[in-house]
N, C-alpha and C positions, 0 to 999 in steps of 0.2 A: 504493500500500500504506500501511497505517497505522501508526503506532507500536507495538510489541508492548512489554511489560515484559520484564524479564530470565527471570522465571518463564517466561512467554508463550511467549517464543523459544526457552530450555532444551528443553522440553515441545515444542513444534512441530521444533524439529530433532529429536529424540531419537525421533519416532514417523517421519518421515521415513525413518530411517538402519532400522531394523527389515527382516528380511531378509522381506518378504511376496511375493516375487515365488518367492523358492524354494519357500515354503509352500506359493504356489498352485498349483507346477508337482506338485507332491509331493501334494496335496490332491487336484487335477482327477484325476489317476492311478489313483483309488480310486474304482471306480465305485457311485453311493450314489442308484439310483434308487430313490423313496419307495417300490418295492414288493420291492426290494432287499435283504431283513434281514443277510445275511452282511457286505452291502457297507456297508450303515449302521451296524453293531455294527465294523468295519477303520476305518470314518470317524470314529465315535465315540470310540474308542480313540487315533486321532491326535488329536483334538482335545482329550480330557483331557489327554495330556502338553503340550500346545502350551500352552493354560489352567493348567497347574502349576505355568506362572510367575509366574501374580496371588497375591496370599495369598488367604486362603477353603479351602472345601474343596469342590472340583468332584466333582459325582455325576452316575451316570447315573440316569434317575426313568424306571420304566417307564411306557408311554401309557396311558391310559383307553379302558376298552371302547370299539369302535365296529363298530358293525354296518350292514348293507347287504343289497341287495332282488337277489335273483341273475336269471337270466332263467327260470326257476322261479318266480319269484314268491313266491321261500321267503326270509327272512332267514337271514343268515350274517354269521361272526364277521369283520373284518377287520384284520389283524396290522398292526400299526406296528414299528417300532423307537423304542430311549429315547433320549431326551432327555435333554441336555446342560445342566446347571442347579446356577452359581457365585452365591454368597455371600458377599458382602464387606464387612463392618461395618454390620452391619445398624443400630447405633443411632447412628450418625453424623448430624449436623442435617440433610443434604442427603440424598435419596436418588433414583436413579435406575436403570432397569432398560434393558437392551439386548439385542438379541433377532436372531437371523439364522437363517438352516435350511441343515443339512448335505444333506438331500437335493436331487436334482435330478430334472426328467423324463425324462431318458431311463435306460434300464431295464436290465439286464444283458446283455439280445439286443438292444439296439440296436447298430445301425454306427457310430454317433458314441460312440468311446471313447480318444480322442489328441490331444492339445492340437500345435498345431503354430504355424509364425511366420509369420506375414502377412506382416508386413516390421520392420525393426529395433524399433519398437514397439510392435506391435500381435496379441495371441496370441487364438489361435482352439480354441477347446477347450469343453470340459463342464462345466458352472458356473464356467467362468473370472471368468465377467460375475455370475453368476447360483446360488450366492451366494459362494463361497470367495473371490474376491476380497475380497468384503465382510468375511467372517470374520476374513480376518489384518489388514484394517483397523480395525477394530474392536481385536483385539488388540493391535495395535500401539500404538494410542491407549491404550488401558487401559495397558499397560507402561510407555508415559513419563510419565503420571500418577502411578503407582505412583511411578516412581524420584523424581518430582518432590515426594513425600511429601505430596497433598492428603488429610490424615486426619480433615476433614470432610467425606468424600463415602464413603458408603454406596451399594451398587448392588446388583444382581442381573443376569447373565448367563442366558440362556434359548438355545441353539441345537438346535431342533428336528428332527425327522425327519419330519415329514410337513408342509410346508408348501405343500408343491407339488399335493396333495391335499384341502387346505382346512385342514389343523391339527383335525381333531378329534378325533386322540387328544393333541396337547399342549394345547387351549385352555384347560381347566380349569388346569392349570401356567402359563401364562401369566398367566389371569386373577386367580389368585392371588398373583403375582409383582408387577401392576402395580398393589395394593394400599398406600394412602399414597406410592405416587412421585409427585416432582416433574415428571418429565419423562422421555420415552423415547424413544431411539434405535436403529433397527432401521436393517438395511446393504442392502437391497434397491438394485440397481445404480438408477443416475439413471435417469429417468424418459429422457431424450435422450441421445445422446453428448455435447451441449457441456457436461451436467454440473446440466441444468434437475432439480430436486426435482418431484418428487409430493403436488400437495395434495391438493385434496380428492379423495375416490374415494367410488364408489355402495358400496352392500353386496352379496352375493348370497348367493343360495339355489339349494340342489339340491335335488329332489324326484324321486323314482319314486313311480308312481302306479299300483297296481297293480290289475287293471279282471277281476272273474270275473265271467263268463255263464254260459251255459249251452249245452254240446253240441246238435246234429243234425242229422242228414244233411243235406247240402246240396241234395239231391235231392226227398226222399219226404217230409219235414217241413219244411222251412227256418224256420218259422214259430214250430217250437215251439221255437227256439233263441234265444237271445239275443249276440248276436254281439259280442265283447267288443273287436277291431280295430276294428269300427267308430265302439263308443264312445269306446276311445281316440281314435279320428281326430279325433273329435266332440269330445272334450274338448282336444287341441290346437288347432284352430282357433278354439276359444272363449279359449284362453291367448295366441294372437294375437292376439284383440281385443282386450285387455288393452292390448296395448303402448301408450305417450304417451312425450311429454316426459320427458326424466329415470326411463323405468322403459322396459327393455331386457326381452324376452321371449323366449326359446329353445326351442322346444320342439325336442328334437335326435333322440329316439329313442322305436322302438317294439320293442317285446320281446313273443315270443309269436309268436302264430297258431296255423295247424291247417295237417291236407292240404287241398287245395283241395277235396274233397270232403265236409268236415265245418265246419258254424258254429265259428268259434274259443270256445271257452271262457276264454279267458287272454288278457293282455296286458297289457306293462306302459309307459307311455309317461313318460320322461323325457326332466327337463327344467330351465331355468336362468332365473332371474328376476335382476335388476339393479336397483333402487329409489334412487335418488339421496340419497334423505332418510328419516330414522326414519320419518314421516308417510306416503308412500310405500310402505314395506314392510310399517306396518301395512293398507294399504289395498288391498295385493296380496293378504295375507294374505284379508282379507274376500272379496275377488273369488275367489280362489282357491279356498274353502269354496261360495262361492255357484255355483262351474260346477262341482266336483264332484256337491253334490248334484242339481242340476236333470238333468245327465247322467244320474246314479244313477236320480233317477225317471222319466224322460221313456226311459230304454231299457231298465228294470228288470233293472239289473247292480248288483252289489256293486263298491264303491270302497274301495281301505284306499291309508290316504297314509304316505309313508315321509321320512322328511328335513326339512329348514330352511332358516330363514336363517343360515347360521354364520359368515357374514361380513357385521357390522350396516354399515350405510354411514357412512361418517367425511367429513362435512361439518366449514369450515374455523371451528373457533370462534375468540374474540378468543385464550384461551390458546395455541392451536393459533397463529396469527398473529405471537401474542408472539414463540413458538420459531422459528418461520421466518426474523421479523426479528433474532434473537440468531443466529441461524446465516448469513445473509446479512452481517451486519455483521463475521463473525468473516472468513468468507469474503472481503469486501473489506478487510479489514487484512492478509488473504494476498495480494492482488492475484488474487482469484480472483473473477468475477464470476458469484452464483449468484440465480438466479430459481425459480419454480415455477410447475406448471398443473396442472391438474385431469386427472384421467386414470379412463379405464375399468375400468382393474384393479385385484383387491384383492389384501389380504396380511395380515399378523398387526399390520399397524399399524392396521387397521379394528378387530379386536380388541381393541389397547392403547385407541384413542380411546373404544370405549365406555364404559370403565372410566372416564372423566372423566380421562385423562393426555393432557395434549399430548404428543404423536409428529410426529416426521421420521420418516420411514421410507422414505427412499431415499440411505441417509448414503453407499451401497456407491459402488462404482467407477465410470469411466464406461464404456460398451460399449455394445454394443446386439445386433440379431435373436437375443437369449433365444428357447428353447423352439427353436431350428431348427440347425441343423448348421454355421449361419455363426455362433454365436453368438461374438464376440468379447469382448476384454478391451483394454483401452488403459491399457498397460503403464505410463507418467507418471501416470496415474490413483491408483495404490496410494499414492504418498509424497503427493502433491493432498490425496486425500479421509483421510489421515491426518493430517494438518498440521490440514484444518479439523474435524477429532474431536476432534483434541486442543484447541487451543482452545476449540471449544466447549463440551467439558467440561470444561474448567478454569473459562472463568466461569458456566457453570451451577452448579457447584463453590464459587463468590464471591470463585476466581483467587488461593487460598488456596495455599501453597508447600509 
């Protein structure tokens, strides 16, 4: 371990001692799956008062429109809950933004709704891991900074309710937040249980793609129809040719059909792309234009495309590099040894990095099988990855007292 200053120490025990473990039991309790609104406006409510102990004034900001392609093939409206979004000296020389999501994926009829103990350290519960644990660290960090009085640092707090769903009703809030910041810190649980960070990540995009023909009979005309399943088919196995190196291709679904008696007229085939690199998702993008329309002409269907890329891909730049190595070094004056790798999945730190901000964006806990019924939490983790927030925002900060 390295020498810490008096500041250093005050500040790293002080986020340490924070009661996050209560939080989280009290937090997971409240079930806040993104399509959840009663449970995400209960969730959001604790989390104001939890946040009423930074100075600032914490608001709820409701979500931005966002709509979606039903299996109708009609567009509809789709509800978010608001988002959670503190303010805290805004004209301070330093500034930095930190971002986490209240909701989680499982849903209010899910079976996974009770945190329970695996064994003296280690809890098993619904965003234990993923992200409430992250949340009250995060918090925590901010409270012993606060008490530590660093009043050159400026921030903005962001904890969202659809993150789990790609953030499209907070990105615009986001991406206004991470506006002139130096740096940004999102709690996304480690990337491993020993505590390995998340570097680089691809981007992705969803798309529904929704394919009209033309009815009849399957029998007595077949001819004069235009069969819109099959051009869907046609156009996903043209999106699997696509796939390479560093660009991931999904085509997962089809929506529609008819009775087996009639030409489909409908269909809509979705699907998930993954681009490693900006260069990449522009060149998805081309491909993707180019087998629509050839479909379009070659089976004389209408195509209408729905969706994006709304998670750009976050390749590691030298700034991005810089923060990794001030977070690692902070890390080993904890006696905490932190690394990072590249990873498949995205989050709202592919977001932050667009915006030209270096981003960590797995500051959260350690745990792991997120997204499944064993997803756990490792309870020594909360005081760990609070000890190195604090830190590190202290000298992103310039370790000011």
């Amino acid at each position: 371990m390295g020498a810490l200053t008096s500041t250093e120490q005050d500040a790293v025990d002080r986020a340490a001692a924070e009661p996050m473990l209560d939080q989280v039991l009290a937090w997971s309790a409240v079930n806040s799956g993104s399509r959840n609104l009663d449970g995400l406006a209960r969730m959001a409510s604790l989390l104001g008062d939890a946040f009423s102990a930074l100075p600032g004034s914490a608001v709820l900001v409701d979500p931005a429109p966002v709509d979606a392609v039903d299996t109708a093939g009609k567009k509809i409206d789709i509800a978010h809950g608001r988002n959670l979004h503190l303010k805290v000296r805004p004209d301070a020389p330093v500034q930095l933004l930190f971002t986490g999501h209240m909701d989680t994926v499982f849903g209010a009829d899910h079976a996974f709704q009770e945190t329970r103990w695996l064994d003296e350290g280690v809890i098993n519960g619904p965003g234990t891991a993923d992200m409430k644990g992250g949340i009250a660290v995060m918090l925590a960090a901010l409270k012993s900074l606060e008490a530590n009085g660093a009043t050159n640092l400026g921030y903005e707090v962001i904890i969202n309710s659809d993150e789990e769903v790609g953030s499209l009703g907070s990105a615009p809030l986001i991406a206004e937040a991470a506006r002139g910041k130096n740096a940004a810190l999102t709690y996304e649980p480690s990337a491993l249980p020993d505590g390995t960070l998340a570097g680089a990540r691809p981007g992705s995009g969803n798309f529904a793609i929704t394919i009209h023909g033309r009815s009849a009979h399957a029998g007595r005309n077949p001819e004069d129809g235009r069969n819109a399943v099959l051009a869907a088919s046609d156009l996903a196995l043209r999106f699997e040719a696509m796939r390479k190196a560093d660009l991931s291709v999904n085509p997962a679904k089809i929506d529609g059909g008819s009775p087996s008696n009639v030409v489909p007229d409908l269909a809509i085939l979705r699907v998930n792309l993954r681009p490693a690199t900006p260069e990449l998702e522009a060149e998805a993008k081309d491909m993707i234009a180019q087998a629509i329309a050839s479909v379009a002409a070659e089976r004389d269907v209408q195509i209408d495309i729905h969706g994006g890329f709304a998670r750009p891909p976050k390749p590691m730049s030298p700034a991005a590099e810089a923060l990794f190595g001030l977070v690692k070094q902070a890390g080993s004056d904890l006696g905490q040894a932190i690394g990072w790798q590249s990873t498949g999945g995205v989050c709202d730190g592919n977001n932050i990095a667009a915006c030209g901000v270096p981003v960590v964006d797995t500051m959260g806990v350690r745990g792991g099988k997120i997204h499944s019924m064993e997803e756990f939490l490792i309870v020594e983790s909360l005081k760990e990855r609070a000890a190195l927030s604090a830190l590190t925002i202290l000298r992103l900060a310039g370790g000011a007292a």
